[in-house]
C-alpha positions as semicolon CSV with decimal commas, in nm:
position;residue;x (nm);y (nm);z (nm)
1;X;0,716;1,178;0,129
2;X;0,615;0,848;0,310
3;X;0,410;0,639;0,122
4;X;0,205;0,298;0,190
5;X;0,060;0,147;-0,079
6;X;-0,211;-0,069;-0,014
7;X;-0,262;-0,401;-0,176
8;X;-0,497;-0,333;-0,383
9;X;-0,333;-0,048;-0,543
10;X;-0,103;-0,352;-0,652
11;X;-0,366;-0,561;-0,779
12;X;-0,493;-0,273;-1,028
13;X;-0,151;-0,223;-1,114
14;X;-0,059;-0,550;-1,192
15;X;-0,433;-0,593;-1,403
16;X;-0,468;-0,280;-1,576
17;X;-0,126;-0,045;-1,518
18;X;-0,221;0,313;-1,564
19;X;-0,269;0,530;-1,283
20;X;-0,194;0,246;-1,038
21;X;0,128;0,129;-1,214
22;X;0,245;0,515;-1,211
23;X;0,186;0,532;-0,854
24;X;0,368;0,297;-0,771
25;X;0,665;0,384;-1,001
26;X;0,619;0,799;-0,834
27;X;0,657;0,615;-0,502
28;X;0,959;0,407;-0,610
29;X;1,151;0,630;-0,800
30;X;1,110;0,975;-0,579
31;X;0,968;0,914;-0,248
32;X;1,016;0,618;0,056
33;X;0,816;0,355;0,000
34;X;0,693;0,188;0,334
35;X;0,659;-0,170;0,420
36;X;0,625;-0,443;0,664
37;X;0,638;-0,842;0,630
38;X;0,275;-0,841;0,771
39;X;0,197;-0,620;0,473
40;X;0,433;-0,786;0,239
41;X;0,246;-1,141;0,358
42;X;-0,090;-0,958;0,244
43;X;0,055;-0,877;-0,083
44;X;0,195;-1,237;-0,145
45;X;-0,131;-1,399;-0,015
46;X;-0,333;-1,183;-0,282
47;X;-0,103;-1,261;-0,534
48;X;-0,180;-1,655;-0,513
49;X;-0,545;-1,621;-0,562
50;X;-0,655;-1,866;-0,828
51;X;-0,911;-1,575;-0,968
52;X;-0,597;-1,429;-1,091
53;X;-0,507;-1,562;-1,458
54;X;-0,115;-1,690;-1,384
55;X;-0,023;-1,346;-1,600
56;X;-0,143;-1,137;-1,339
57;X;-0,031;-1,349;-1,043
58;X;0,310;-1,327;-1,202
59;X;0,308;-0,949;-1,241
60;X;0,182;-0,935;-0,926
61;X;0,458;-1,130;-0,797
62;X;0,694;-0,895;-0,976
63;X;0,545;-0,618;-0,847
64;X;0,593;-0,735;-0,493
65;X;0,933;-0,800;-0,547
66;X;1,041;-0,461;-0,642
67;X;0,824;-0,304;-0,350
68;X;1,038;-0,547;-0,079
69;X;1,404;-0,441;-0,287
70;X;1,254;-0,081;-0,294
71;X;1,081;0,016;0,051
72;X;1,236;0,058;0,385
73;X;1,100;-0,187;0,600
74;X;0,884;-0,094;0,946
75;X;0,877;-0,282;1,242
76;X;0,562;-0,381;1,345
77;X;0,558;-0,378;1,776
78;X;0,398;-0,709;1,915
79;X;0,166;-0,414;2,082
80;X;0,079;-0,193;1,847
81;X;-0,036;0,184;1,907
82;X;-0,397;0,163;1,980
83;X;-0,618;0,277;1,639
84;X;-0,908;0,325;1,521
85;X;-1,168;0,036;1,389
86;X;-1,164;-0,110;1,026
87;X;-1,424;-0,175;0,834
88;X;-1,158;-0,407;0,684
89;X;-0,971;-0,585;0,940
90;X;-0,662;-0,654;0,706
91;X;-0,628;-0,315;0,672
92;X;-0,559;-0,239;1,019
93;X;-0,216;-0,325;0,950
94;X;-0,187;-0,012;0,700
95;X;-0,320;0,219;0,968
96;X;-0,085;0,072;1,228
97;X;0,213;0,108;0,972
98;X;0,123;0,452;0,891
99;X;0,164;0,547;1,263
100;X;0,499;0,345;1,341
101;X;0,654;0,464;1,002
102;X;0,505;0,823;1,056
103;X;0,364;0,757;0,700
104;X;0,256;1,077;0,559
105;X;0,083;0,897;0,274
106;X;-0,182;0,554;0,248
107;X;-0,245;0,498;-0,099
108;X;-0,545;0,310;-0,198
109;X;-0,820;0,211;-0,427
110;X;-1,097;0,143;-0,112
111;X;-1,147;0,465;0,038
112;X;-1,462;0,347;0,181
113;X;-1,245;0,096;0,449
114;X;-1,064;0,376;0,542
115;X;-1,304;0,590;0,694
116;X;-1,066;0,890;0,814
117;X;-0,923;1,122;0,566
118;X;-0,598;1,076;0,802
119;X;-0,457;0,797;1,026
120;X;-0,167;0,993;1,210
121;X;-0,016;1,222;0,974
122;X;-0,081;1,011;0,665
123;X;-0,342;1,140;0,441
124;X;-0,543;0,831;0,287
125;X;-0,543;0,907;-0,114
126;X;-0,636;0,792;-0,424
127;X;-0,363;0,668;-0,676
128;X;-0,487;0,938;-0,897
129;X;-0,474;1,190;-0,596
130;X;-0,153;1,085;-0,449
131;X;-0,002;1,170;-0,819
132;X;-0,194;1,512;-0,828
133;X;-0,016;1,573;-0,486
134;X;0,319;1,550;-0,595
135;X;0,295;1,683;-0,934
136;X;0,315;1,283;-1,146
């Protein structure tokens, strides 16, 4: 499977763990991980927040890390395909991702800005149901 993981599934992980953590980990260990620098430059903005304590930021950081070592890396075109509107403009980059990388997966913790259940072929999913889909 081809999976995005949106930023904030990184956030939880990097706060809490649990179902998060494991998604990321199902993602890494058994499936292709999906990524672009404009999503890797969310990820790293996010990570520098000062409402972070420096723990998280750091775990965070490490997080990131393993995600750009881990993922195969998309192209975003300077024109992108044309999508749908965001209720979230930084996650438009997900969306386009999930159509250049023919993403069958967008896993994240804000349903709500995604307001399709599918962009493309990608389902959008919960950490919790992305793990109930393949069996983690």
């Amino acid at each position: 499977m081809r999976v995005l993981i949106d930023c904030n599934i990184l956030v939880s992980a990097a706060i809490s763990g649990g179902v998060c953590l494991r998604a990321i980990a199902e993602a890494r260990d058994n499936h292709s991980m999906l990524i672009s620098e404009e999503i890797l430059d969310e990820y790293r903005r996010v990570a520098g927040y000062r409402k972070f304590s420096e723990g998280i930021r750091m775990r965070m950081h490490a997080l990131i890390e393993e995600v750009a070592l881990r993922a195969d890396y998309l192209i975003i075109p300077a024109n992108p395909p044309q999508t749908e509107e965001m209720v979230d403009a930084d996650d438009l980059v997900y969306v386009i991702a999930a159509h250049v990388g023919n993403a069958d997966a967008i896993v994240t913790g804000n349903t709500a800005h995604f307001t399709a259940p599918t962009y493309g072929n990608a389902l959008v999913v919960t950490a919790r149901e992305f793990l109930d889909m393949v069996g983690g």
